[in-house]
C-alpha positions in Angstrom: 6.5 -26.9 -0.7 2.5 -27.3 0.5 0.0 -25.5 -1.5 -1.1 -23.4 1.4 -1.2 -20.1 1.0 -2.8 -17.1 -1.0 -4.2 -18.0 -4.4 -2.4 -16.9 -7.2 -4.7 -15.2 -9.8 -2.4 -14.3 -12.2 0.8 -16.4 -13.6 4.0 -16.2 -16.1 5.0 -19.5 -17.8 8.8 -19.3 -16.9 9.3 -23.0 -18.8 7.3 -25.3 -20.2 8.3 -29.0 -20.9 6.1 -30.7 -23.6 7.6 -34.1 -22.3 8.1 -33.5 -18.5 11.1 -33.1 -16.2 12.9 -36.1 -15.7 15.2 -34.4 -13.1 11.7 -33.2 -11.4 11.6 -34.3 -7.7 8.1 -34.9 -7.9 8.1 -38.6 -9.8 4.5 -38.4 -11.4 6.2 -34.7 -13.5 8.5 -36.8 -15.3 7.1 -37.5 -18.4 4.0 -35.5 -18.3 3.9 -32.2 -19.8 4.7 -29.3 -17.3 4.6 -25.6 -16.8 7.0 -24.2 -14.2 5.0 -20.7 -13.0 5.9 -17.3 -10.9 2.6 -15.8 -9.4 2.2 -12.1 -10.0 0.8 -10.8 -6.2 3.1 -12.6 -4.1 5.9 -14.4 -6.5 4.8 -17.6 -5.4 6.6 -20.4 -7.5 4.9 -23.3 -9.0 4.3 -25.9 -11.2 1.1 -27.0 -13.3 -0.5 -29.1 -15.7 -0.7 -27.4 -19.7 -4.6 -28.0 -20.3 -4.1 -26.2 -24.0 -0.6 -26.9 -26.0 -0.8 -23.5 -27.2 0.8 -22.2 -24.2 3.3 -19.5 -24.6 7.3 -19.0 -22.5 6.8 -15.4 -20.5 3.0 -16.0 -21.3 0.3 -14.1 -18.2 -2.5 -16.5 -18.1 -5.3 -15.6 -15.9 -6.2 -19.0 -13.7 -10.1 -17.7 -14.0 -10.0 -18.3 -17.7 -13.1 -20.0 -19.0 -12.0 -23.4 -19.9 -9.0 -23.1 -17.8 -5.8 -22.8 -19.7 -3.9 -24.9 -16.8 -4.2 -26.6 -12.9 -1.9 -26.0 -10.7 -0.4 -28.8 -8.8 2.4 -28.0 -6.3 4.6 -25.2 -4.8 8.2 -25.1 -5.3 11.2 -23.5 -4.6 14.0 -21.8 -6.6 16.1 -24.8 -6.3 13.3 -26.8 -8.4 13.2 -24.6 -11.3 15.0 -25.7 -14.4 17.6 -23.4 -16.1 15.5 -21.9 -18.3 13.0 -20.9 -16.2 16.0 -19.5 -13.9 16.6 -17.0 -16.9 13.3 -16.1 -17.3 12.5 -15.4 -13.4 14.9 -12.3 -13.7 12.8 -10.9 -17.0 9.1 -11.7 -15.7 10.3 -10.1 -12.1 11.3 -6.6 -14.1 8.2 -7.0 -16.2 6.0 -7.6 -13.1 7.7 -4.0 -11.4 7.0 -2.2 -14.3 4.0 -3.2 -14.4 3.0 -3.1 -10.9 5.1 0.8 -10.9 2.5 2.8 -8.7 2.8 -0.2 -5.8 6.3 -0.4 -5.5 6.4 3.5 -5.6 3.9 3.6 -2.7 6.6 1.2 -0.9 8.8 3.7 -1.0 6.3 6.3 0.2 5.2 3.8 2.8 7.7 1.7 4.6 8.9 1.6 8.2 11.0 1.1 10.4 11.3 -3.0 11.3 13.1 -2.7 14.8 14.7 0.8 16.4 18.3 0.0 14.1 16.7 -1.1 10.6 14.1 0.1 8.1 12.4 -2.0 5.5 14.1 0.9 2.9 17.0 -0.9 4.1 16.7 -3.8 3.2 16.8 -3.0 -0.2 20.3 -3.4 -2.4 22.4 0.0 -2.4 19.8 1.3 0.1 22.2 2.6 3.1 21.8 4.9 6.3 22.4 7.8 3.9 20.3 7.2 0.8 17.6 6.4 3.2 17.5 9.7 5.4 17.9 11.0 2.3 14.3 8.8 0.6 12.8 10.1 4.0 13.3 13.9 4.0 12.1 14.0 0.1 9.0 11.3 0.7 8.3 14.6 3.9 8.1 16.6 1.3 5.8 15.1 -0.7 5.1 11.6 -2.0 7.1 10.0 -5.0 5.5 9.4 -8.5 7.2 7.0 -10.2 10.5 5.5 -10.9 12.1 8.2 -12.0 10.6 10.9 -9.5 12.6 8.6 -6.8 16.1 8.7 -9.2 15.9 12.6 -9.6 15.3 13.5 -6.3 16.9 10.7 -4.3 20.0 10.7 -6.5 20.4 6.7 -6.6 20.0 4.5 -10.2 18.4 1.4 -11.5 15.2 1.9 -8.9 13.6 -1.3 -10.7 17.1 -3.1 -11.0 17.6 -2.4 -7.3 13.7 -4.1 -6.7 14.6 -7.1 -9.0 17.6 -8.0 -6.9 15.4 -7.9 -3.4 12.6 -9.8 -5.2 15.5 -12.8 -6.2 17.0 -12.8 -3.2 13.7 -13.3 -1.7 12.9 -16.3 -3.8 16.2 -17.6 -3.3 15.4 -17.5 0.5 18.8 -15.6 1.4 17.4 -13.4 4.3 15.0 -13.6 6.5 12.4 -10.6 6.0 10.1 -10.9 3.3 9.5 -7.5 2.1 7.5 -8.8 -1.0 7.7 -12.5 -1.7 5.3 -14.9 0.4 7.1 -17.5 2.0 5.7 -21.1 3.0 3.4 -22.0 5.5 6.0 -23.8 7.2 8.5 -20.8 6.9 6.1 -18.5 8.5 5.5 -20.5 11.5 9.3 -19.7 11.9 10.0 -17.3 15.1 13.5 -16.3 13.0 11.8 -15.6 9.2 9.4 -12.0 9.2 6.6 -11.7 6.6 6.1 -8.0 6.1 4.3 -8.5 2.6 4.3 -4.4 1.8 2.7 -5.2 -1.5 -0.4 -6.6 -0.2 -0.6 -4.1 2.5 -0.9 -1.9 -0.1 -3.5 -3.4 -2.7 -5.9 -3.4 0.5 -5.3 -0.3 1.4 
């Protein structure tokens, strides 16, 4: 992957090899220490050079930090990351939705239809025709609150679990529409892939 795209303020350490990858793609990460990254904003994967060994797993380093705590050097996909960091991805995704609650709230009070037979809310896992007239006529009545406000009144379970498996599957590259994840430079260009990026829309709102 190129390194185009938005900058990433805000990282998780999802691995970190003291003595390289030696499966790494990229020859000059084989036997260099390496941190492999998700991006907070847009879950942008990457991997970086450690400039401090006291670098945590599941660690949020802010890439402002005065001296810098790491440099990035290249964007990658899901297919690059090592196994750990593949168990890690699910755990820093739930911890980034819990953090980030009141956003992925206001995507529920704030997404659209994409074309005249499918919503975004659609998109979603365990999101159907019914649940989502259903998230409609309550969001009418007033906006949802939280995680739970959406449970209770909507009726449906595991709001975060449900945002977890959208965000994977988005990283994974197994549909099309990006609801939250930003995909490449060269993936945008694509007539066929749809960057709706909800969670931006709504930090500049």
């Amino acid at each position: 992957m190129s390194k185009k795209g938005p900058r990433e303020q805000y990282v998780y350490v999802l691995d970190y090899l003291r003595d390289g990858n030696p499966l790494d793609r990229h020859s000059w990460h084989k036997n260099k220490p390496l941190l492999q990254l998700l991006g907070e904003d847009f879950f942008i994967l990457m991997e970086a050079f450690p400039l401090t060994d006291k670098i945590q797993l599941e660690e949020k380093i802010d890439r402002d930090h005065e001296p810098p705590l790491l440099r990035v050097d290249v964007l990658i996909g899901y297919e690059d990351l090592t196994s750990l960091a593949r168990d890690n991805l699910a755990k820093i995704i739930e911890k980034i939705i819990t953090e980030k609650e009141h956003q992925f709230v206001n995507f529920f009070n704030k997404a659209e239809a994409l074309t005249l037979k499918l919503h975004a809310l659609e998109l979603l896992p365990d999101i159907g025709k019914k649940t989502l007239r259903i998230i409609l006529e309550e969001r009418k009545k007033s906006p949802f609150t939280s995680y739970k406000d959406i449970e209770d009144r909507v009726g449906i379970k595991g709001v975060k679990e449900i945002l977890k498996k959208r965000i994977l599957l988005e990283i994974k590259r197994e549909d099309k529409y990006f609801l939250f994840v930003y995909p490449t430079e060269t993936e945008k260009r694509n007539q066929e892939q749809k960057y709706i990026g909800y969670l931006e829309r709504i930090r500049h709102e």
